[in-house]
N, C-alpha and C positions, 0 to 999 in steps of 0.2 A: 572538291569545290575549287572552281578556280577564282584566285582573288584580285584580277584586273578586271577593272573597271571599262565599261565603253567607251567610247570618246564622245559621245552624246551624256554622259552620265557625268563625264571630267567637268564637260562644257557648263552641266548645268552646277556643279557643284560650284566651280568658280565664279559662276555667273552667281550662285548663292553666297558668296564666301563675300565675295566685290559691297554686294547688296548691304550685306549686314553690317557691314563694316563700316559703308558711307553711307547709306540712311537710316538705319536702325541704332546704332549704338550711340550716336549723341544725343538722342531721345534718354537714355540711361537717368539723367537727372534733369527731365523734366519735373514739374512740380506735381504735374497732372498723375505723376508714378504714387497714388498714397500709401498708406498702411495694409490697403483691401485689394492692392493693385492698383493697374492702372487703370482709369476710371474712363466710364466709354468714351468720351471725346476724344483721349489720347488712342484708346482701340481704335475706332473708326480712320483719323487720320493715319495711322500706323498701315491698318489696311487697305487704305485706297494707295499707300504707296508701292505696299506689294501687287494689287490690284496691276498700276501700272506699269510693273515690273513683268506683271507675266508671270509670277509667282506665288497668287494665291492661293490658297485650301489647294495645294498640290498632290496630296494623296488621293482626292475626290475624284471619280472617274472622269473621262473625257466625256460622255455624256453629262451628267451633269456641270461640267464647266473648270475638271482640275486635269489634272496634268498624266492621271492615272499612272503612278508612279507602283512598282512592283514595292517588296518589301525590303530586299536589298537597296533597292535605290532610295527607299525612307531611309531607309539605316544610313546613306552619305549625305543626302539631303540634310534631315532632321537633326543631324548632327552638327550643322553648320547652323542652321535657323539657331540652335540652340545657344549656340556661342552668345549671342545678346539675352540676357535677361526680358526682354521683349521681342524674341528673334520670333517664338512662337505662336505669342498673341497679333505679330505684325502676319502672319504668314496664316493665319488661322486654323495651328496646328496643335494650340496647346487645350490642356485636359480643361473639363470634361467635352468639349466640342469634338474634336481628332476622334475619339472613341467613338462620339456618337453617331458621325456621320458615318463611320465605318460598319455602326451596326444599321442604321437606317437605309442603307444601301442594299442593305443585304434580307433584311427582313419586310421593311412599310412597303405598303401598299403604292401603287404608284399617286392615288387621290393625296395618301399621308406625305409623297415626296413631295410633290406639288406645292402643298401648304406649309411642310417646313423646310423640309431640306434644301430646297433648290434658293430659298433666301439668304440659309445661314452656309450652302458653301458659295456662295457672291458676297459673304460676309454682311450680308446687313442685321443676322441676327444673331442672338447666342442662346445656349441649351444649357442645361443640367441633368445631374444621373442622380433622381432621387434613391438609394439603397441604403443607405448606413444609414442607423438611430441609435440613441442614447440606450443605456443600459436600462430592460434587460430585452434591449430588440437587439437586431442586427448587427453583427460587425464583422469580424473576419468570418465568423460562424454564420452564411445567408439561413441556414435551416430556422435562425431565429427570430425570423421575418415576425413581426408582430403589426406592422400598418394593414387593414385589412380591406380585400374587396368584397362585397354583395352584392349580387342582381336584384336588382328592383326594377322590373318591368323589361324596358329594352335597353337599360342602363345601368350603372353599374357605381357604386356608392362607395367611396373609399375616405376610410379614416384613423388616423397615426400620425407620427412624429417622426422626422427626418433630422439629420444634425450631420456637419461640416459637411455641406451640398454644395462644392464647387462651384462659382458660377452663379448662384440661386438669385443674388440680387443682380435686376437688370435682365435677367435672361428672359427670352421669349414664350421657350416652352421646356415643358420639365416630361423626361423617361421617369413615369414612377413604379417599382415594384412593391407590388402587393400582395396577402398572401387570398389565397381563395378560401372557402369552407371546407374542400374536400384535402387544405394542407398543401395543396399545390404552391408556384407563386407565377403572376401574369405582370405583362407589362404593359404600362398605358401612358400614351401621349395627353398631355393637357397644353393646354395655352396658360400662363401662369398669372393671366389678370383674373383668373373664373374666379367667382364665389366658390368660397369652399378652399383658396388658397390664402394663408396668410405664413408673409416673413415675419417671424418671432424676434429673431436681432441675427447682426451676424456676427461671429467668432471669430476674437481676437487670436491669428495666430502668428507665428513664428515668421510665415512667408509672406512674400507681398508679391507673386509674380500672378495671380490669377484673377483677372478682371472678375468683379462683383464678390471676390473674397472665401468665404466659406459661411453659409447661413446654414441656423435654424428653421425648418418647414414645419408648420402644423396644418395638419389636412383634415376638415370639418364637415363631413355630410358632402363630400367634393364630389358631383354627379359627371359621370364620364362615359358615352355615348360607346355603345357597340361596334360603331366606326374605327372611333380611336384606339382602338384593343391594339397594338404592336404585337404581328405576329397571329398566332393562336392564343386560347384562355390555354393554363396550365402547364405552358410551356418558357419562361420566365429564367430558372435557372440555364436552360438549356441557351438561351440566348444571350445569358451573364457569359456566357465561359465563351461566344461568339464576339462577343466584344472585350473580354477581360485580357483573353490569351494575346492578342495583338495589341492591346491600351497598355501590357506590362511592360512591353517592347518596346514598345513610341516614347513610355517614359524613360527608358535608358539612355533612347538615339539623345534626347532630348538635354538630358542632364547629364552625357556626357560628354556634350557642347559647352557646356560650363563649366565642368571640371576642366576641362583644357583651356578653357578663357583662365583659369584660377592658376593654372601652373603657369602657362604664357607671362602673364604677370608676375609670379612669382622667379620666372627665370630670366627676366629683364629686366626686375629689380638686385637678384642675387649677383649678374653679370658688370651691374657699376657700383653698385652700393660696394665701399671698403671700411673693410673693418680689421687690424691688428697688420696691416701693411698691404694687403690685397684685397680684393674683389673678394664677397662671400662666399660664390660658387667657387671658390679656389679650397673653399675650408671644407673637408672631408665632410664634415658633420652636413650642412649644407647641401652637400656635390648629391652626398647617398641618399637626402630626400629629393631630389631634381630626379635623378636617376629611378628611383623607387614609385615614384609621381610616374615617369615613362608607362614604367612596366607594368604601373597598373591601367594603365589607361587604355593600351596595348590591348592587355587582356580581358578589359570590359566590352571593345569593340570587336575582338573575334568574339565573345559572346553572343554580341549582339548578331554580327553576322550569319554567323554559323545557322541562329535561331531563326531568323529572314529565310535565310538558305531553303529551310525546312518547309516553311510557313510556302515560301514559292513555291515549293516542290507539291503544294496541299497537302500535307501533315499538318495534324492539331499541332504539335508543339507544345502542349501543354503542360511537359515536363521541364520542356528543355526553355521555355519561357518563365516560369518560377526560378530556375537554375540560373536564367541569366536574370532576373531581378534581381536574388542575395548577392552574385556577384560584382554585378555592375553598382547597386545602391551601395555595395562596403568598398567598391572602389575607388568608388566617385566623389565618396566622404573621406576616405583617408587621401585622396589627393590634396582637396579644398582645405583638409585640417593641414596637411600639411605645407600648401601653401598662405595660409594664414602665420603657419611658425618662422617660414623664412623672409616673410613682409615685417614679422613682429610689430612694431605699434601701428604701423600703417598697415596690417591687417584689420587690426581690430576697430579700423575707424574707415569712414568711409573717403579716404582718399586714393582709395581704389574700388574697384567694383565686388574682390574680393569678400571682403563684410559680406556684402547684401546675397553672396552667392553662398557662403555658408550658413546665413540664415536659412534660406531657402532651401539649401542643400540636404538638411539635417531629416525632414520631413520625407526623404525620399527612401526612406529604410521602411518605411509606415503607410507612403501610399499602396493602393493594390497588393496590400500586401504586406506585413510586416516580416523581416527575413526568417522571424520563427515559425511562424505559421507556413511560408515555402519549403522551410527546410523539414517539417514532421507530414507535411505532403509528401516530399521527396522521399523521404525514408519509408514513408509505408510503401509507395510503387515501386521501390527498391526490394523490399520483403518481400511484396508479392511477387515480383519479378523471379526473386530469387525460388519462391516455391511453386514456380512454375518450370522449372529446370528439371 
């Protein structure tokens, strides 16, 4: 693998770096940032500024209107967007959107890009991935799909419970899977004003970085045309692991823009702040988390690259993308914690940005994934691997 960059990749990352720095991050505390994110008026102006930049939904092909960026170049891209706590909703890269149009590129029909796609990468609209449901449906385990689809005539009848659906309030149109009668599971496009969709409330969580929050769906006799089917019937899982493998990636590039926002601060705080006659970064104790903070940061991005690498070369990656999620998601928190300990009170309040990235931070072990669920994946294709020697 060679690890220089092109001078068109330099250009843009700088040009990303510049961006985020003088229009996106003094957005940081605006008021319009709530509890549930930032709420669409703050999206929309955020994106008409990347808009003007030249910068928007850049992973999106040059057909429909992005910058068709490989997956290496997400990985230095993404990584910069990320630096802002809003670098990704300004740039219209953050989840569950980035995933979607990844798989809707790859799978809708060209009628289905028409009517969603091509709005929400010009950013005027936003999406959801309805899959996860409260117990005892769906969660790390899809096999436990319980919202159900029926054919009724030329139409297709779906009814279940969805829970922490990214995005779900405000969003335009919802990817929902469902399971079929023969046990299968299929995926369908809805528009999220139809009869038959209602938002139940949305869940209070930990993070505040994803516009419309994380809701409850209840899905009611929700009739859903033949048209709208994503894909094939029955084929559903096959197109999860089409957009999962690469959504687990995007969230690394993503949050490991912020782990390095977290150290940044942490090491420009250690460098004047004195305590016991010098500068803290003088004090061993200090110096070895700055230092340790590097190394892991280091080694979340060869992760990440490595796994890009692959992904270019058209390899699933499927292993080596759960690999670098445990890695990167326990890297990326023990930086953040650890730059919370050397800011000490002004970590834990928000007169830095710090606070609000270890909130957010914390959730990143759990999305796509929680690092036990990757790691007893890994270890079974590790067994099999091994008994195929």
């Amino acid at each position: 693998m060679d690890f220089s960059l092109s001078p068109e990749l330099v250009e843009l990352r700088e040009r990303m770096r510049s961006f985020i720095a003088e229009k996106i991050i003094p957005f940081e505390r605006d008021p319009r940032v709530t509890s549930h994110g930032p709420n669409e008026d703050l999206r929309r102006e955020l994106v008409s500024l990347a808009k003007q930049a030249g910068l928007l939904t850049p992973h999106a092909s040059k057909e429909m209107g992005g910058l068709g960026l490989s997956h290496i170049a997400k990985s230095v891209v993404f990584e910069e967007a990320g630096y802002s706590t809003l670098g990704p909703t300004a740039l219209n890269i953050h989840a569950p959107d980035e995933g979607n149009i990844h798989l809707m590129e790859e799978v809708a029909t060209p009628a289905q890009k028409d009517r969603w796609l091509r709005p929400q990468v010009e950013g005027r609209i936003r999406s959801c991935f309805a899959m996860t449901e409260p117990s005892p449906g769906a969660g790390s385990d899809p096999s436990m799909l319980s919202t159900v689809a029926v054919k009724q005539g030329a139409d297709y009848v779906l009814n279940g419970t969805k829970w922490f659906i990214t995005g779900a309030d405000g969003a335009s149109y919802a990817i929902i899977m469902a399971r079929m009668e023969d046990g299968s599971a299929t995926m369908f496009l809805t528009d999220m004003d139809k009869p038959g969709i209602r938002l139940e409330r949305n869940m209070d969580a930990m993070d505040a970085c994803f516009t419309g929050g994380h809701g409850v769906l209840r899905f009611e006799n929700l009739r859903i045309p033949q048209e709208d089917v994503l894909g094939e019937i029955g084929k559903g899982f096959r197109y999860a692991q089409i957009r999962l493998a690469p959504a687990r990636l995007t969230h690394c590039m993503r949050w490991l823009g912020q782990a390095r926002r977290a150290h940044d601060v942490a090491v420009a705080y250690a460098a004047k702040r004195q305590a016991f006659g010098k500068p803290l970064a003088e004090h061993e104790g200090v110096g070895f988390m700055l230092a340790d903070n590097d190394m892991d940061l280091q080694t979340a991005r060869l992760h990440i690259w490595h796994t890009a690498w692959l992904l270019d070369r058209g390899e699933k990656g499927n292993y080596e993308s759960s690999r670098a999620k445990v890695v990167c998601s326990e890297a990326s928190w023990r930086v953040v914690d650890r730059a919370v300990q050397v800011l000490g009170g002004q970590g834990v309040t928000t007169e830095t940005i710090v606070m609000r990235i270890f909130m957010d931070m914390r959730a990143f072990r759990i999305y796509d994934g929680p690092s036990e669920v990757h790691r007893w994946s890994m270890a079974r294709k590790l067994v099999e691997q091994s008994h195929r020697k």
